[in-house]
C-alpha positions as CSV (number, residue, x, y, z in Angstrom):
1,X,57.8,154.2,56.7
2,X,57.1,150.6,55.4
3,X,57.9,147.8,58.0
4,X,59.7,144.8,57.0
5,X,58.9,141.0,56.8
6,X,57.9,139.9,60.2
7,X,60.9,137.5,60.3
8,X,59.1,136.2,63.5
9,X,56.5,134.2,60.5
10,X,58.9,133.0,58.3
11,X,60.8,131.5,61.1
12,X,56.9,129.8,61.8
13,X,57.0,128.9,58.0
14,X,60.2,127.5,57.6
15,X,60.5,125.5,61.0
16,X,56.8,123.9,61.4
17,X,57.3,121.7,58.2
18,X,61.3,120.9,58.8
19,X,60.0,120.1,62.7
20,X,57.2,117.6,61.0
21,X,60.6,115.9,58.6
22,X,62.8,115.7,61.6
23,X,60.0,114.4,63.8
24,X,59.5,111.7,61.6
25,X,63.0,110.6,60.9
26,X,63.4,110.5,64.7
27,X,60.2,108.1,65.1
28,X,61.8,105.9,62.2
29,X,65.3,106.2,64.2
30,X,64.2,104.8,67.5
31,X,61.6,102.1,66.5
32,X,64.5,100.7,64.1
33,X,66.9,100.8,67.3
34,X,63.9,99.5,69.5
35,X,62.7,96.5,66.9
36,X,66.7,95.7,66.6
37,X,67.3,95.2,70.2
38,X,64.2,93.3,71.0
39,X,64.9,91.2,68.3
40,X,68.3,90.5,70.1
41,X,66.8,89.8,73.3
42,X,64.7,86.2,74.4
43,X,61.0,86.7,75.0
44,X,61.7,85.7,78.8
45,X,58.5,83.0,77.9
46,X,60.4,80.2,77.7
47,X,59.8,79.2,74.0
48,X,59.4,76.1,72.9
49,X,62.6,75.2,70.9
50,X,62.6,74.8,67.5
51,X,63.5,72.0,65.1
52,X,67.3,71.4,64.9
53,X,69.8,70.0,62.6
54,X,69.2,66.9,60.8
55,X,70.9,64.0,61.9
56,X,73.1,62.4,59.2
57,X,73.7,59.7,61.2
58,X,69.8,58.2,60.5
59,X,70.0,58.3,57.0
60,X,72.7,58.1,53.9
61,X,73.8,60.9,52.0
62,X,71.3,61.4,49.4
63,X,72.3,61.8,45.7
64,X,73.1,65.5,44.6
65,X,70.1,67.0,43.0
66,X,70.1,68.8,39.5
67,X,70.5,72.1,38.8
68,X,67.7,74.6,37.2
69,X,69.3,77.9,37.0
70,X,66.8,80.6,35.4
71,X,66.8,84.2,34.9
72,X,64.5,86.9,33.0
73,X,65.6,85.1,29.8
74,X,64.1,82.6,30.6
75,X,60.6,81.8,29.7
76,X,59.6,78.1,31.1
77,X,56.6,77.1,29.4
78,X,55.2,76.0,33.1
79,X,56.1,79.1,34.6
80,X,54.0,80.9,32.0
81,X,51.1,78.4,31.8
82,X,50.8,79.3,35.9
83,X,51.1,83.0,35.5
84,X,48.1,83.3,33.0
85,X,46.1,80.8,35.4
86,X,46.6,82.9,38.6
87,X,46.3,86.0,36.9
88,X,43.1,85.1,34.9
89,X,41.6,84.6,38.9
90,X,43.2,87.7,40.2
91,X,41.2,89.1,37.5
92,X,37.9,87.5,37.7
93,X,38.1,89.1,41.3
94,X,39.2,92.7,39.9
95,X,36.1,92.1,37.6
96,X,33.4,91.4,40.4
97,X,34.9,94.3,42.8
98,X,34.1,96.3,39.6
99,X,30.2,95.1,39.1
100,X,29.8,95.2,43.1
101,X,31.4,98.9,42.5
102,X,28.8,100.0,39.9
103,X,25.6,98.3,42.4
104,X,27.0,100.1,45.1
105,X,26.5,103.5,42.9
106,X,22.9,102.1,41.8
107,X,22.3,101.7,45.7
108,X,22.9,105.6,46.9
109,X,20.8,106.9,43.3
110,X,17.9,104.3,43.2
111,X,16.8,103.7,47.0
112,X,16.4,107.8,47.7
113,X,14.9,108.3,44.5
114,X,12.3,105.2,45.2
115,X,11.5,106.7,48.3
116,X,11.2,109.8,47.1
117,X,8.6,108.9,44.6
118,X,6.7,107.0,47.2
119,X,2.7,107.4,46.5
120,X,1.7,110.1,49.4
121,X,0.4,113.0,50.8
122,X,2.9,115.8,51.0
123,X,5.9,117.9,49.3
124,X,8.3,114.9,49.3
125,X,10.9,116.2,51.4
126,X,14.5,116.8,50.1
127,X,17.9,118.8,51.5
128,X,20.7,120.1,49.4
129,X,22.9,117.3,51.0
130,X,20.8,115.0,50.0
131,X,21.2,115.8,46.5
132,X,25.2,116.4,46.7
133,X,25.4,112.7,47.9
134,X,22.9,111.0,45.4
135,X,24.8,113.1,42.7
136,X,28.7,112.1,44.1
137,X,27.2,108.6,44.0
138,X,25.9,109.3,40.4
139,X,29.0,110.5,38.9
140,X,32.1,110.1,40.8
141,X,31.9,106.3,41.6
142,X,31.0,104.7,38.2
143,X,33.5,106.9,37.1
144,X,36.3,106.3,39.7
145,X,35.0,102.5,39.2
146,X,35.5,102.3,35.2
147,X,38.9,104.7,35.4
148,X,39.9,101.8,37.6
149,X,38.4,98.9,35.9
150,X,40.3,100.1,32.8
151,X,43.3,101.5,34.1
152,X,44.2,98.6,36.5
153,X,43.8,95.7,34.7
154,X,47.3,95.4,34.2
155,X,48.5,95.7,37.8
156,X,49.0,92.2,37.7
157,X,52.1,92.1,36.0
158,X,55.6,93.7,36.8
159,X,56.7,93.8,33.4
160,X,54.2,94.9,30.7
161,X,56.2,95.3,26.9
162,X,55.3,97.9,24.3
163,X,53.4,101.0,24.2
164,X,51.4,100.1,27.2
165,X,54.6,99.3,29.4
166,X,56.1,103.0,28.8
167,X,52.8,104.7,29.7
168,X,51.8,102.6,32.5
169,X,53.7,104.7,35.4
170,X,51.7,108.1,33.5
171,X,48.9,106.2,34.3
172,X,49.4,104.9,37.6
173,X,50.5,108.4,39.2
174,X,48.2,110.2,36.8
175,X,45.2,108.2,38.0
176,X,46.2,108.1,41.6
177,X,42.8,108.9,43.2
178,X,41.5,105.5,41.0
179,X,43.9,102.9,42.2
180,X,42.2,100.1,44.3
181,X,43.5,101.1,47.4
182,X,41.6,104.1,47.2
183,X,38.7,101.9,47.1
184,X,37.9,101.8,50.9
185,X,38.7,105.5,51.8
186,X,36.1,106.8,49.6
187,X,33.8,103.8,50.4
188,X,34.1,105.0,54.3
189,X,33.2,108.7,52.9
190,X,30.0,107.8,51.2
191,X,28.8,106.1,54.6
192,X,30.3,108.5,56.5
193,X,27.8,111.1,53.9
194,X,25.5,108.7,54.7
195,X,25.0,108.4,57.9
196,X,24.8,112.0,58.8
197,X,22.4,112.7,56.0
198,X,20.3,109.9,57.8
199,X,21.0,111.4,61.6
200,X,20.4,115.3,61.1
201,X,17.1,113.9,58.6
202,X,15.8,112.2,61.7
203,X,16.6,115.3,64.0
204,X,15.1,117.8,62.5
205,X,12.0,119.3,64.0
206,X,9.9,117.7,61.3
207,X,11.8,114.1,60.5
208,X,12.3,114.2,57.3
209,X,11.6,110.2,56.7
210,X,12.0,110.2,53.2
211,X,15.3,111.0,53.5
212,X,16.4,108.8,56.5
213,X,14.5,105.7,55.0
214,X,15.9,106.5,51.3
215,X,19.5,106.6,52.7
216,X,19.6,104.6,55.3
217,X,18.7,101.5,52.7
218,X,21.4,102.7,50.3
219,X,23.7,102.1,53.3
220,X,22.4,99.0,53.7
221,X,23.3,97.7,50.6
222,X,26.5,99.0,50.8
223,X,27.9,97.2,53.9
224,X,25.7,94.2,52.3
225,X,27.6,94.3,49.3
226,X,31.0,95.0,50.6
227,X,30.3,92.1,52.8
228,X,29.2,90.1,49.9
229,X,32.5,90.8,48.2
230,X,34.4,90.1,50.8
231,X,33.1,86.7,51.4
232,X,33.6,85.7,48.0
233,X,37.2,86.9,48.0
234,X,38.0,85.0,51.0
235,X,37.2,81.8,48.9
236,X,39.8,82.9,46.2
237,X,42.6,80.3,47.3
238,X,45.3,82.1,48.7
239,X,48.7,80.9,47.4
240,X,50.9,81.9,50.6
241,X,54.7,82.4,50.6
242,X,57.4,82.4,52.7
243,X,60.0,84.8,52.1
244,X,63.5,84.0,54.0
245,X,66.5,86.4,53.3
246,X,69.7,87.7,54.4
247,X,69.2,90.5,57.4
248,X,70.2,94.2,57.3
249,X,70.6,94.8,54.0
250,X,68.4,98.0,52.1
251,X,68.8,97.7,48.9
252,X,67.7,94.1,48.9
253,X,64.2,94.7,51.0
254,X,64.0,97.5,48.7
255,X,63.6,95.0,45.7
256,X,61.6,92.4,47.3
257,X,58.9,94.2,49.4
258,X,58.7,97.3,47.3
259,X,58.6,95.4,44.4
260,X,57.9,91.8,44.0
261,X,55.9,91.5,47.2
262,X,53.7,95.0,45.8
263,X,52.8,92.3,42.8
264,X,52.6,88.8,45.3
265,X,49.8,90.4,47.1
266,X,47.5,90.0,44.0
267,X,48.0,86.5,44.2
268,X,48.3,85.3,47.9
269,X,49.6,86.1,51.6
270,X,53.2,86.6,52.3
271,X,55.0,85.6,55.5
272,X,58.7,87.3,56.5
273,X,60.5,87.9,59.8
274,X,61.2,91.9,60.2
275,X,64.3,93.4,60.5
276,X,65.9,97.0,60.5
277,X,65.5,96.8,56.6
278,X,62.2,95.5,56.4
279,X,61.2,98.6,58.6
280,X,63.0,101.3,56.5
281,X,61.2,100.1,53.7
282,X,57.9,100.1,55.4
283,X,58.9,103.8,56.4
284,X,59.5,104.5,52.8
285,X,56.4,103.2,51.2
286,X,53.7,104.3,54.3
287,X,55.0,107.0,56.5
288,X,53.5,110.1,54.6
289,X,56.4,112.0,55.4
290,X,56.3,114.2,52.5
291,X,53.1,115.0,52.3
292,X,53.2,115.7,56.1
293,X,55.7,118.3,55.4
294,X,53.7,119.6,52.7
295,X,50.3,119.7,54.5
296,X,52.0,121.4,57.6
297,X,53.7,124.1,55.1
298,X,49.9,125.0,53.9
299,X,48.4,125.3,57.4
300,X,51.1,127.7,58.4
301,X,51.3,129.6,55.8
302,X,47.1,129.9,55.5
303,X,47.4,131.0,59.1
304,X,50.2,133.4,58.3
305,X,48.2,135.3,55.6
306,X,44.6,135.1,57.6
307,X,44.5,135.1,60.8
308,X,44.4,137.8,63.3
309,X,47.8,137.5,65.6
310,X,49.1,135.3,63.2
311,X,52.6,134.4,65.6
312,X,50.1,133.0,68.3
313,X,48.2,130.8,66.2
314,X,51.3,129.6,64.6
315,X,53.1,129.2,68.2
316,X,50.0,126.8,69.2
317,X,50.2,124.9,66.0
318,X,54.1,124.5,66.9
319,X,53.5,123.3,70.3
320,X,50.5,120.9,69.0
321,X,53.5,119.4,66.4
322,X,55.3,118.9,69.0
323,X,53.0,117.3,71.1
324,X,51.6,115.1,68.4
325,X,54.8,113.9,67.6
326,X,55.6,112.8,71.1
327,X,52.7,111.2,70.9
328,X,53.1,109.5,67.9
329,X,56.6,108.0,69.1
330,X,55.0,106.8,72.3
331,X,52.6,104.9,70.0
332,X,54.6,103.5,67.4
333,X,57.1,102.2,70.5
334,X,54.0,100.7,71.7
335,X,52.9,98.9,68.7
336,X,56.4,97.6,68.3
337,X,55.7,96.0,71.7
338,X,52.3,94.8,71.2
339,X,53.5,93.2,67.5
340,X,56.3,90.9,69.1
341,X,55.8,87.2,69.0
342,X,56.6,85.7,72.1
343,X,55.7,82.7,71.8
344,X,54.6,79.4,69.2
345,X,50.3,80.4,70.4
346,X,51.5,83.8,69.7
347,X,52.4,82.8,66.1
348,X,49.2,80.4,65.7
349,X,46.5,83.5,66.9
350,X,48.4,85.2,63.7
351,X,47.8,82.5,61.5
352,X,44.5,82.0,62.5
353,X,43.2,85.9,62.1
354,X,44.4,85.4,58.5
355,X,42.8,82.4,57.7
356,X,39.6,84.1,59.3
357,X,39.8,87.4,56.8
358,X,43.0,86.8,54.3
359,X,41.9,90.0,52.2
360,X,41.7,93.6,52.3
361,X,39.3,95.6,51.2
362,X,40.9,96.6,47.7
363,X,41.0,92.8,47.4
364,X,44.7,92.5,47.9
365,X,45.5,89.9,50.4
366,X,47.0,90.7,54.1
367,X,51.0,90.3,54.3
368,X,52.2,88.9,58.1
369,X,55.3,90.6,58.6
370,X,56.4,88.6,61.9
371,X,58.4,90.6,64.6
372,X,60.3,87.9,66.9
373,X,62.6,87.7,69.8
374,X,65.2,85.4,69.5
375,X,64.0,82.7,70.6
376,X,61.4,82.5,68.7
377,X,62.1,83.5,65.1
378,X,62.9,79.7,64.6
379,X,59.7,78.6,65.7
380,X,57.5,81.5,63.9
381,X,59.4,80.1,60.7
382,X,58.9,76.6,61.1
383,X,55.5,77.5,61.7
384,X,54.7,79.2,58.6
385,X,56.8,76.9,56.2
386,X,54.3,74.3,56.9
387,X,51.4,76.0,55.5
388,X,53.4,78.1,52.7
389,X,52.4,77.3,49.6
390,X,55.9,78.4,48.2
391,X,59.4,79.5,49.6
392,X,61.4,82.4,48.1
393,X,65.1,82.1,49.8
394,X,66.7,85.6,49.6
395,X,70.6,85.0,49.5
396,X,71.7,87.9,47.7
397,X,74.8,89.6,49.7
398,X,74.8,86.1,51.7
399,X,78.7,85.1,53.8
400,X,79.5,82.4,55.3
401,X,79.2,84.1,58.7
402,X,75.6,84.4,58.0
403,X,74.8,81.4,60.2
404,X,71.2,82.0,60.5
405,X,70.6,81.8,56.4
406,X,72.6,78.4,57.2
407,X,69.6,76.9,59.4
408,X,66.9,78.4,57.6
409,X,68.5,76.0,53.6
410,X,69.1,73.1,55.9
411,X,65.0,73.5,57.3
412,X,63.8,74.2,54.3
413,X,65.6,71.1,52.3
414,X,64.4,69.1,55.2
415,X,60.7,70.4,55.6
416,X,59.5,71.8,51.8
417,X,59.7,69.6,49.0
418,X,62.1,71.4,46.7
419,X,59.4,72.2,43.8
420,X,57.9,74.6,46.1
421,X,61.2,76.4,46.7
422,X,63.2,79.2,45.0
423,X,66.6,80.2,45.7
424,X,66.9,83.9,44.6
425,X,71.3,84.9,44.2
426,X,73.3,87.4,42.4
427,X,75.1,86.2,39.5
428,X,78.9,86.6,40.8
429,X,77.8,84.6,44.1
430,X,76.1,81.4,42.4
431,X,78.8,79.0,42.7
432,X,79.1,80.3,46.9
433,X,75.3,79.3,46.8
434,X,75.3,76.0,45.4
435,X,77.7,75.3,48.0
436,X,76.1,76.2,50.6
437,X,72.7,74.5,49.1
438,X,75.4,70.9,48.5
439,X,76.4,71.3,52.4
440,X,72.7,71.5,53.8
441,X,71.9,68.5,51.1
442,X,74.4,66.1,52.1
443,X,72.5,66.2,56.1
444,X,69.4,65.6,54.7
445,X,67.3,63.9,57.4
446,X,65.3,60.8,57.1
447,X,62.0,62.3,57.0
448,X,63.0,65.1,54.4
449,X,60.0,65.1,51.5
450,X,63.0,65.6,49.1
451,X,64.6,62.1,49.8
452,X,61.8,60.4,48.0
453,X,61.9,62.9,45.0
454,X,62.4,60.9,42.0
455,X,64.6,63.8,39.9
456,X,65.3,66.5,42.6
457,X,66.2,70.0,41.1
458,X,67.1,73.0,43.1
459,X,65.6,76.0,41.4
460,X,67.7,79.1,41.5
461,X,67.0,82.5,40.0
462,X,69.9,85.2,38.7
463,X,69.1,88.4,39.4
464,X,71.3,90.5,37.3
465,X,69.6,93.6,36.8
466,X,67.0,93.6,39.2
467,X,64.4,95.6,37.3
468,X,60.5,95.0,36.0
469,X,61.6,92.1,34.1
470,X,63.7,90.6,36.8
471,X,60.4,91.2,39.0
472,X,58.5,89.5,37.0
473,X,61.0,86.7,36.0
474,X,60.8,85.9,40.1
475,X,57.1,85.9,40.1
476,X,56.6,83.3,37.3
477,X,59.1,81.0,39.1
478,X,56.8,81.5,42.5
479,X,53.4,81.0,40.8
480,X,54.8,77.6,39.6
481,X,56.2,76.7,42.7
482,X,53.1,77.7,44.6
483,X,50.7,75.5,42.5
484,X,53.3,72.4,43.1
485,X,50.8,71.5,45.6
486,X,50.2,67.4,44.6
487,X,52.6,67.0,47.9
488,X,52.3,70.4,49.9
489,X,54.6,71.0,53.2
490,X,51.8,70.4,55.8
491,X,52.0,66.9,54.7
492,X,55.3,66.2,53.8
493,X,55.8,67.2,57.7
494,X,52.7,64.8,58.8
């Protein structure tokens, strides 16, 4: 008689991969609640206080300032003229990651084979992992380097018209192994290759030195080469921005950091305070959750269909899912922890470390996402506005019982000349924005940068449709502000 289905494995198949989904949306559950309540709560560090209200009393009102209202429609001659500048640089760095790229290949191919043509006695000595790596190096990263060369070079811009716009998201998903993040994973491999070419040549029972010398050089000029790049890219100015918004609301972060901050990081560092949203979008762009499911799925199954006592190996994967994603909760409430500012040194280390190493290894720059208590989210922003090189104020779905958006106009119109800032609105609420904007105007303080502006115009964009074009629209109008720099915010504040 034929048996059935052992149910017992499909149970296995079916529940290890939903286990790995639920496990991760209960991680994202409780770090959201844990990031929300800290955020409520003072750092118990007795923070210094931050800047307050302006004083009306010291000064008179100041005249109301003009109006530039701009959309995607619009196409400033300025804002343009900046976007070709900035993106000409971004590119001039895309081209030298590129020739470093190519050396890199020349490095693992060139410095073996020199060695191994080296005048001597003796069978040059040679392993079959030897060859695999000097052939990886010798095909796949010129290859993966020109694929992303030619691929990439419009990554720059959110919106691309014509032809090349419709095919770009073929070729960004269809040449995913080629994008520039990739860049350091399979950097890490070929020294990773590397290195154990170079350890088991040297252990053998008769060194092979050929091989350890010939390799060990090529890794050499890696890191030297990397570390070349890197030093040139940290010279690239880095046109930093603020980015102030209105709390808790997803769609909105979905826009901004998934994508106009995607395209920002081409151009410089940007600085926010976290929230829930900020963290559900995070989630969405880095968790892996999908392909967690997916890889799980595999595993079980593979052990299903090959493995002697196939329901014991799949109850020990179950308990090691469970186990690893107790463990991974434990350690993202940890990092939560660690990440909290506390303090104004806390927020200056921060500064500092990116000032040290701005940029990332696929030559974007580093973001500082800045978790705060409540008594110190004030501070952090005061902090960063001075050495922002532009502002983007987020007041889509803004009330008036958003008291906090309230402080953060009237700082900004008394901190950041108001060239350097962009208000960012839906259409219906503009006339509620301008009000808000006239309010915080008419307390202007004393030593506001914007009293002595000759023409002052408040810059707000209309984000109707919120698309590619929209995107890019926002960029231009950030790329101008940030190169407003004749009287930056550091100063105006000295």
């Amino acid at each position: 008689m034929s048996q059935g289905p052992d149910l017992s494995l499909m149970y296995f198949v079916l529940g290890i991969p939903a286990l790995v989904g639920l496990a991760a949306v209960v991680t994202r559950r409780l770090v959201v609640r844990r990031v929300r309540q800290l955020m409520m709560a003072s750092s118990g560090q007795g923070a210094a206080a931050a800047p307050g209200a302006p004083d009306a009393a010291l000064a008179l009102p100041p005249a109301p300032p003009g109006w530039r209202l701009v959309d995607a429609h619009s196409r400033p001659p300025d804002a343009i003229a900046s976007r070709e500048l900035l993106t000409a640089r971004a590119r001039a760095d895309f081209g030298t990651a590129f020739r470093h790229e190519l050396a890199i290949a020349a490095a693992y191919v060139l410095f073996p084979l020199a060695v191994y043509n080296w005048p001597g006695e003796g069978t040059p000595d040679v392993s079959v992992l030897a060859f695999i790596v000097s052939l990886m190096a010798m095909l796949s990263l010129p290859f993966l380097a020109m694929v992303r060369y030619a691929g990439f070079r419009s990554q720059f811009r959110a919106h691309v018209p014509g032809l090349a716009g419709v095919l770009r998201p073929f070729a960004t998903h269809g040449l995913a192994i080629a994008q520039p993040p990739w860049r350091a994973p399979i950097w890490g491999l070929f020294l990773l290759l590397a290195g154990v070419l170079v350890l088991s040549a040297l252990l053998q029972d008769s060194p092979a030195w050929r091989t350890a010398l010939g390799y060990g050089l090529a890794m050499a000029a890696h890191v030297a080469l990397v570390w070349r790049l890197m030093d040139r890219a940290r010279r690239t100015p880095n046109a930093k921005l603020l980015v102030l918004r209105v709390f808790g609301i997803d769609e909105a972060a979905l826009f901004t950091f998934e994508g106009l901050l995607q395209y920002w990081r081409h151009f410089g560092t940007f600085f926010t305070v976290v929230d829930p949203s900020f963290i559900h979008s995070q989630h969405r762009q880095g968790s892996g959750m999908f392909l967690a499911v997916i890889g799980s799925a595999a595993v079980t199954l593979m052990i299903a269909a090959n493995v002697p006592q196939p329901a014991l190996w799949c109850g020990l994967l179950l308990a090691a899912v469970v186990v690893a994603a107790a463990a991974h909760l434990c350690w993202r409430l940890q990092q939560v922890e660690r990440q909290f500012l506390r303090s104004p040194d806390d927020v200056a280390a921060r500064l500092q470390r990116l000032e040290a190493w701005p940029r990332q290894l696929d030559l974007s720059f580093r973001s500082l996402p800045m978790m705060c208590h409540d008594d110190v989210w004030q501070t952090a922003v005061h902090q960063t506005a001075l050495v922002s090189s532009a502002v983007l104020m987020d007041l889509r779905g803004y009330s008036a019982d958003r008291q906090g958006c309230r402080y953060e106009v009237a700082f900004l119109l008394d901190t950041v000349p108001l060239a350097q800032i962009v208000f960012l609105a839906d259409p219906p609420d503009v006339e509620r924005i301008q009000a808000l904007i006239l309010e915080c105007w008419r307390t202007l303080g004393a030593a506001s940068p914007n009293r002595a502006a000759a023409a002052p115009q408040v810059t707000v964009y209309l984000a109707s449709a919120q698309d590619d074009r929209d995107i890019q629209g926002i960029l231009d109008q950030l790329l101008l502000a940030s190169q407003q720099d004749d009287q930056t915010p550091a100063a105006a504040a000295a």
